[in-house]
C-alpha positions as CSV (number, residue, x, y, z in Angstrom):
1,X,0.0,0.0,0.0
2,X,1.7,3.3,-0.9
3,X,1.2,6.6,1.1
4,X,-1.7,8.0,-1.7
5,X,-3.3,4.6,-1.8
6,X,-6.7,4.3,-0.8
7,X,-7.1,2.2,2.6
8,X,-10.4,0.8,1.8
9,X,-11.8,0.7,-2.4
10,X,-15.1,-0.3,-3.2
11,X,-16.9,-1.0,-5.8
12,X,-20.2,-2.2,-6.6
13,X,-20.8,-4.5,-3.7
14,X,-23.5,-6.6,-3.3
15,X,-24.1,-8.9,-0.7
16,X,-27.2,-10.8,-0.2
17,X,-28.6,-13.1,2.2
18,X,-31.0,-15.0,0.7
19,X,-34.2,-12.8,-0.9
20,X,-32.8,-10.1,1.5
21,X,-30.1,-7.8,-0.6
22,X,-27.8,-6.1,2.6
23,X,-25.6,-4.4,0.0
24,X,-26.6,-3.1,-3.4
25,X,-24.0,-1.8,-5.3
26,X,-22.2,0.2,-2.8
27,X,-19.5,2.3,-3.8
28,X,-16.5,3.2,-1.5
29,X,-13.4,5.1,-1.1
30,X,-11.6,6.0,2.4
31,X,-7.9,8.1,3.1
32,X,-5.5,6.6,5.2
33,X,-5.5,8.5,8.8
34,X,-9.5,9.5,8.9
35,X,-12.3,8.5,11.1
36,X,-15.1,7.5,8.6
37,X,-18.9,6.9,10.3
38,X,-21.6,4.5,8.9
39,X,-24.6,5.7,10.0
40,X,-28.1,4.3,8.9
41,X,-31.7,2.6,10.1
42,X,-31.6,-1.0,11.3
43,X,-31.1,-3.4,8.6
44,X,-29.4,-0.5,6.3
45,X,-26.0,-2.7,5.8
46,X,-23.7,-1.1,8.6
47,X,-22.7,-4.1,9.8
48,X,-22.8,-6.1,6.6
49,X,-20.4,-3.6,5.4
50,X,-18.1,-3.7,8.2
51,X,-18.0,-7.6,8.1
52,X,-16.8,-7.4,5.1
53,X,-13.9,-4.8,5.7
54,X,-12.8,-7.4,8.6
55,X,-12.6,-10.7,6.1
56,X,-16.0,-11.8,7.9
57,X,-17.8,-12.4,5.0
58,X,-17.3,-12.2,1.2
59,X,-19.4,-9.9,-1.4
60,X,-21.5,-11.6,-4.2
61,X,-20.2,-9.3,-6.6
62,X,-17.6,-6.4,-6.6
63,X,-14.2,-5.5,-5.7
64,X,-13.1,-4.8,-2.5
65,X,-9.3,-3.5,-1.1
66,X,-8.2,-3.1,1.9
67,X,-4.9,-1.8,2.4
68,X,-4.0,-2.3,-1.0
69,X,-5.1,-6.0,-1.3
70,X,-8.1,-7.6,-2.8
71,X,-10.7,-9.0,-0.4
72,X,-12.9,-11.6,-0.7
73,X,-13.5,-15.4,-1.1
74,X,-10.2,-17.4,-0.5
75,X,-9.0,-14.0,0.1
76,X,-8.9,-12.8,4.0
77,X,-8.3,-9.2,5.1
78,X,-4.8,-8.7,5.4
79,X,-2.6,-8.1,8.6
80,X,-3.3,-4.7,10.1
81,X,-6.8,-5.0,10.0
82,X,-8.6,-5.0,13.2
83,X,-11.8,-4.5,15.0
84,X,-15.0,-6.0,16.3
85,X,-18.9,-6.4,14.8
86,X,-21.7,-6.9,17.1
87,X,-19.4,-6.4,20.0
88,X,-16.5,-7.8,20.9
89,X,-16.2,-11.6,21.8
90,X,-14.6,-11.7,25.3
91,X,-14.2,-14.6,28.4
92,X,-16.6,-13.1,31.0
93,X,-14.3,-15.3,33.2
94,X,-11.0,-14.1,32.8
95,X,-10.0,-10.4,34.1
96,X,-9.5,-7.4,31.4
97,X,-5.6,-8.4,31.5
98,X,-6.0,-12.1,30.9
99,X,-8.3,-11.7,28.3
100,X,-6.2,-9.8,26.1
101,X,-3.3,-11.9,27.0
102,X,-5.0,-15.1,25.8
103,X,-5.9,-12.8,23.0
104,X,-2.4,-12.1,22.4
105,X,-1.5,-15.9,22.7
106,X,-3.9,-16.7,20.3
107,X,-2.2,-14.3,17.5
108,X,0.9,-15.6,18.4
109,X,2.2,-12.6,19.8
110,X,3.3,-13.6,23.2
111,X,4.8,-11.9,25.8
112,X,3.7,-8.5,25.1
113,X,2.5,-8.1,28.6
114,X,4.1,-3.9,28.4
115,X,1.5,-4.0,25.4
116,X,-1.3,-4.9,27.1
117,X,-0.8,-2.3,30.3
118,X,-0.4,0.2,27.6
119,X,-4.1,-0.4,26.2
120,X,-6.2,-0.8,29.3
121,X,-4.3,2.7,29.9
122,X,-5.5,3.9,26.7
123,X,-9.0,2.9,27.0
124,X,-9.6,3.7,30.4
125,X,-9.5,0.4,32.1
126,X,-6.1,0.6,34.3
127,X,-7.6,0.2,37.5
128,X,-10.3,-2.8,36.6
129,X,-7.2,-4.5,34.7
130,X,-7.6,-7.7,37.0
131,X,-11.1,-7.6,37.7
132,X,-13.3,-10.4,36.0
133,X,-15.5,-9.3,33.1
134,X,-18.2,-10.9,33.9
135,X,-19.0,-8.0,36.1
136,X,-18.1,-5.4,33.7
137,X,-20.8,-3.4,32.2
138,X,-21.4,-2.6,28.6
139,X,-19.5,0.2,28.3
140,X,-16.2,-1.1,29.9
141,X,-16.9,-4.5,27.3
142,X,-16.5,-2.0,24.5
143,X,-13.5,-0.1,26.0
144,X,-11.8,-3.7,26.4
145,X,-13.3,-4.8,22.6
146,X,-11.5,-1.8,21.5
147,X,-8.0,-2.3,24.1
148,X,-8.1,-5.7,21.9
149,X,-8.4,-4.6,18.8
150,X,-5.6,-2.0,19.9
151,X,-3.1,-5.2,20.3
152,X,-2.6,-5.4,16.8
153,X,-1.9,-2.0,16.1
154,X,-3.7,-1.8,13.1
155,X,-3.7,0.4,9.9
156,X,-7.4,-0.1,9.7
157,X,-9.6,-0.5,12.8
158,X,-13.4,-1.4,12.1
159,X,-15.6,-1.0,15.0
160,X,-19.5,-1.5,15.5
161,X,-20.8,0.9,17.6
162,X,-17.8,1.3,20.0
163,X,-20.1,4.1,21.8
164,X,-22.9,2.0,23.1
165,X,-23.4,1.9,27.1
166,X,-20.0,4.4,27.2
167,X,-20.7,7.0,30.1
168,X,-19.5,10.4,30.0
169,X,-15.8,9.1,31.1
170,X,-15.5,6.4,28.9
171,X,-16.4,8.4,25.9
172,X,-14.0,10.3,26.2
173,X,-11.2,7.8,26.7
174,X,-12.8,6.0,23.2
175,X,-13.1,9.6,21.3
176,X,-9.6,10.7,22.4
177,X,-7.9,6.9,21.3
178,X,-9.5,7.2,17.9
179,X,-8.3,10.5,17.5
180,X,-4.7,9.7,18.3
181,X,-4.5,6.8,16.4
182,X,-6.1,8.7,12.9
183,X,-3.5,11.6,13.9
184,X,-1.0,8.6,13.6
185,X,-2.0,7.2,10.0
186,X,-4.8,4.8,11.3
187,X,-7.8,4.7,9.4
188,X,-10.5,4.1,11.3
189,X,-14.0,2.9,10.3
190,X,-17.2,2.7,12.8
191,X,-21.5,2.7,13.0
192,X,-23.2,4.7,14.9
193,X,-26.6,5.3,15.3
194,X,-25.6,8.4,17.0
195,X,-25.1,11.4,15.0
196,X,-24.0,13.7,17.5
197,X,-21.1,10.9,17.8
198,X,-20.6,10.7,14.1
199,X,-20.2,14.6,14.1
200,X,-17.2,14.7,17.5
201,X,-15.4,12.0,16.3
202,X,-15.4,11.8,12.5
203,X,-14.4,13.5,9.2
204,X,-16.4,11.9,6.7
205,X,-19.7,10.0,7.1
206,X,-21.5,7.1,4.7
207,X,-25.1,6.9,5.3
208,X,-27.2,4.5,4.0
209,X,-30.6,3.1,3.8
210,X,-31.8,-0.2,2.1
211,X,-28.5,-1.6,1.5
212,X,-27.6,1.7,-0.7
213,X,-25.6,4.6,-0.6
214,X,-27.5,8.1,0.1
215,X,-24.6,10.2,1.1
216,X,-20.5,9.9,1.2
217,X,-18.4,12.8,1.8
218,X,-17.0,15.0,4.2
219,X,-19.6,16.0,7.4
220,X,-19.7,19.8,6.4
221,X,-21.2,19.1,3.4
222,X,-24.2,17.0,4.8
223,X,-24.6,19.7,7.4
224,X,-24.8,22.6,4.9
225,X,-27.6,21.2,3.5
226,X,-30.1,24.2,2.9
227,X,-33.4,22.4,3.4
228,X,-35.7,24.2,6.4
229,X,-35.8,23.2,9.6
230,X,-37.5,24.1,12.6
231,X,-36.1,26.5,15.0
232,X,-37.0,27.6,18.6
233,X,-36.7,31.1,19.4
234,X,-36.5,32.9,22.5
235,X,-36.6,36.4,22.6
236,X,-37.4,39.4,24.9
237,X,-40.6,40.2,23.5
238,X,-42.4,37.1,21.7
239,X,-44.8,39.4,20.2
240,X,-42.8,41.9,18.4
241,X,-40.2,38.8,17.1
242,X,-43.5,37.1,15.6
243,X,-44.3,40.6,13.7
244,X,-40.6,40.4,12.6
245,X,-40.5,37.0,11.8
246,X,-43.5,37.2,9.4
247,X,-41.9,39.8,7.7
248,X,-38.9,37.6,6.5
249,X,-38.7,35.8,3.4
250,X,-38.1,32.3,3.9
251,X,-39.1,32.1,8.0
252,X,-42.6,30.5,8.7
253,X,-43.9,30.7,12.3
254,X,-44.8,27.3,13.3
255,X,-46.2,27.9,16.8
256,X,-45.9,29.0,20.2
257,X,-44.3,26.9,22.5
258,X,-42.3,26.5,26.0
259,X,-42.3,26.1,29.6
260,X,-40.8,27.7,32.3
261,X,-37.5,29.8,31.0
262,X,-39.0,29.0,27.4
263,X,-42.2,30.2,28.3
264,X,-43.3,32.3,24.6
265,X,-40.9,30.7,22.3
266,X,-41.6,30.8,18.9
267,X,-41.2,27.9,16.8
268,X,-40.6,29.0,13.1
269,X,-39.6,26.9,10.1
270,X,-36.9,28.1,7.8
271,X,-33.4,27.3,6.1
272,X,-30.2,28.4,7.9
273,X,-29.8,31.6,5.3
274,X,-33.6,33.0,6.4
275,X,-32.8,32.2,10.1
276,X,-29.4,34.7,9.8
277,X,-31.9,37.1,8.3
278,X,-34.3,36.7,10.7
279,X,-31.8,37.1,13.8
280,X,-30.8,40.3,11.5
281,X,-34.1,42.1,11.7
282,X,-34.5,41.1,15.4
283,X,-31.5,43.2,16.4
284,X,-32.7,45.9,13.9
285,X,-36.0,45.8,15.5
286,X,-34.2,46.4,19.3
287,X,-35.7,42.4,20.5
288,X,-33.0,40.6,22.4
289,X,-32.1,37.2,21.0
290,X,-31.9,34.6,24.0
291,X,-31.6,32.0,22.0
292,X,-32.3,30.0,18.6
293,X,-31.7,26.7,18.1
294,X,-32.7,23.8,15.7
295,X,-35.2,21.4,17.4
296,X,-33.8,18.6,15.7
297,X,-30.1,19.0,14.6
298,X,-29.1,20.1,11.3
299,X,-27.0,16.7,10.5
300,X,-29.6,14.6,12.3
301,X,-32.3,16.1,10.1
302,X,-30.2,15.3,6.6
303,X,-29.6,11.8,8.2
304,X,-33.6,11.7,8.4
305,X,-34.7,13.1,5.0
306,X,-32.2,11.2,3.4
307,X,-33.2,8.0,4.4
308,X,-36.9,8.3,4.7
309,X,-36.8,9.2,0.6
310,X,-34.8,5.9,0.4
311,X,-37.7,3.7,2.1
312,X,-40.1,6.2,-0.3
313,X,-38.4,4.7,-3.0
314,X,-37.6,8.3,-4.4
């Protein structure tokens, strides 16, 4: 694999499983040293897709390279690929060390025991190193999936859902591995039904819906999608910002709404130009802007309209 090459080309994959196509024709491309996120609704592909990145399974049809080898039948992933699909396959048992030292045994790759310290470290999981998994909870299973994974240092590390069950702490020992090890050359691959995930951790996102592509490129350009959304707004005077708000192209005022410190919002529906403009001719009009925000985010809304056309068949 030179330094240019591609870490994962696809093209046209299908995969099916009986009547049920999982893939149709999907098309890929991902740069060495990026955080790539699959997002999509259940039974979209995610993890038919990541399967076959890790040498799980093999496409019907299409090519698929992974670090600069063909992948497929009679042809596993090559070494430096690493990572886990429906969560990672652990001896409830065995503590967090001896896991990943049996791990380690298994891959041949004995004695590495300064290895394994330094990836409970850098997931988090130090001082549970000798406690028994059977106790841990589904969180600290994902840190330790991912600490295994880690063993291998990998080029390309494929992960399925590596958030789910993480608390506040152990996100951010999973956010701020990934982002060392793409800063390092890693490319790394992960689902997520999470978009406020997708949108901390990654650089470029690959939604799709019904075994298809809908969108593949870099998050800023899903996010500058122009469609209108709604918007709270909470002003000083509710009145006045409906008169002003009915006066901009572009804005429609949905409804009142709010409780409490919300109490005489507006909700109005509009693009992200329009809602500029309309916090424009509040200011001009002497109402104080408390706040404006989209009800449901912008990247979580594309996520939505771009898969619900998919099931409309449009």
């Amino acid at each position: 694999m030179t330094e240019n090459q591609p870490a994962v080309r696809a093209r046209a994959l299908t995969k099916c499983f009986g009547d049920v196509v999982a893939l149709d024709a999907v098309g890929l491309e991902l740069a060495p040293g990026r955080i790539h996120g699959l997002a999509g609704p259940n039974g979209a592909g995610k993890t038919t897709l990541l399967g076959l990145l890790l040498g799980l399974a093999a496409a019907d049809e299409g090519d698929l390279e992974v670090l600069g080898r063909p992948v497929g039948r009679a042809r596993p992933a090559p070494p430096g690929v690493a990572g886990f699909v429906d969560g990672p396959g652990l001896y409830p048992s065995l503590t967090a060390r001896r896991n990943l030292a049996a791990l380690a045994t298994l891959r041949g790759q004995d004695g590495r025991a300064g290895r394994i310290d330094e990836v409970l470290a850098e997931v988090g999981l130090s001082d549970v190193a000798d406690d028994r998994v059977r106790g841990f909870s589904l969180g600290m299973r994902q840190r330790l999936g991912l600490a295994a994974a880690l063993l291998t240092e990998p080029r390309l590390l494929v992960l399925d859902e590596p958030s789910n069950g993480l608390d506040p702490a152990g996100k951010q020992h999973v956010h701020g591995a990934l982002r060392r090890l793409a800063a390092d050359g890693v490319t790394v691959v992960l689902s997520s039904h999470r978009m406020d995930d997708l949108e901390a951790l990654c650089d470029e996102v690959t939604i799709l819906a019904t075994g298809r592509v809908r969108f593949s490129g870099p998050l800023g350009e899903l996010a500058a999608d122009d469609r209108a959304l709604d918007h709270r707004l909470l002003t000083s005077d509710p009145a006045a910002a409906r008169r002003v708000a009915a006066r901009v192209a572009g804005v429609r005022v949905a409804a009142e709404a709010g409780t409490g410190r919300a109490a005489g919002a507006l909700m109005v529906r509009a693009p992200g130009p329009a809602v500029e403009e309309l916090v424009a001719a509040l200011v001009r009009a002497e109402v104080r802007v408390r706040e404006v925000a989209p009800v449901v985010p912008p990247l979580e809304a594309a996520f939505l309209a771009l898969t619900e056309q998919q099931e409309d068949g449009r």
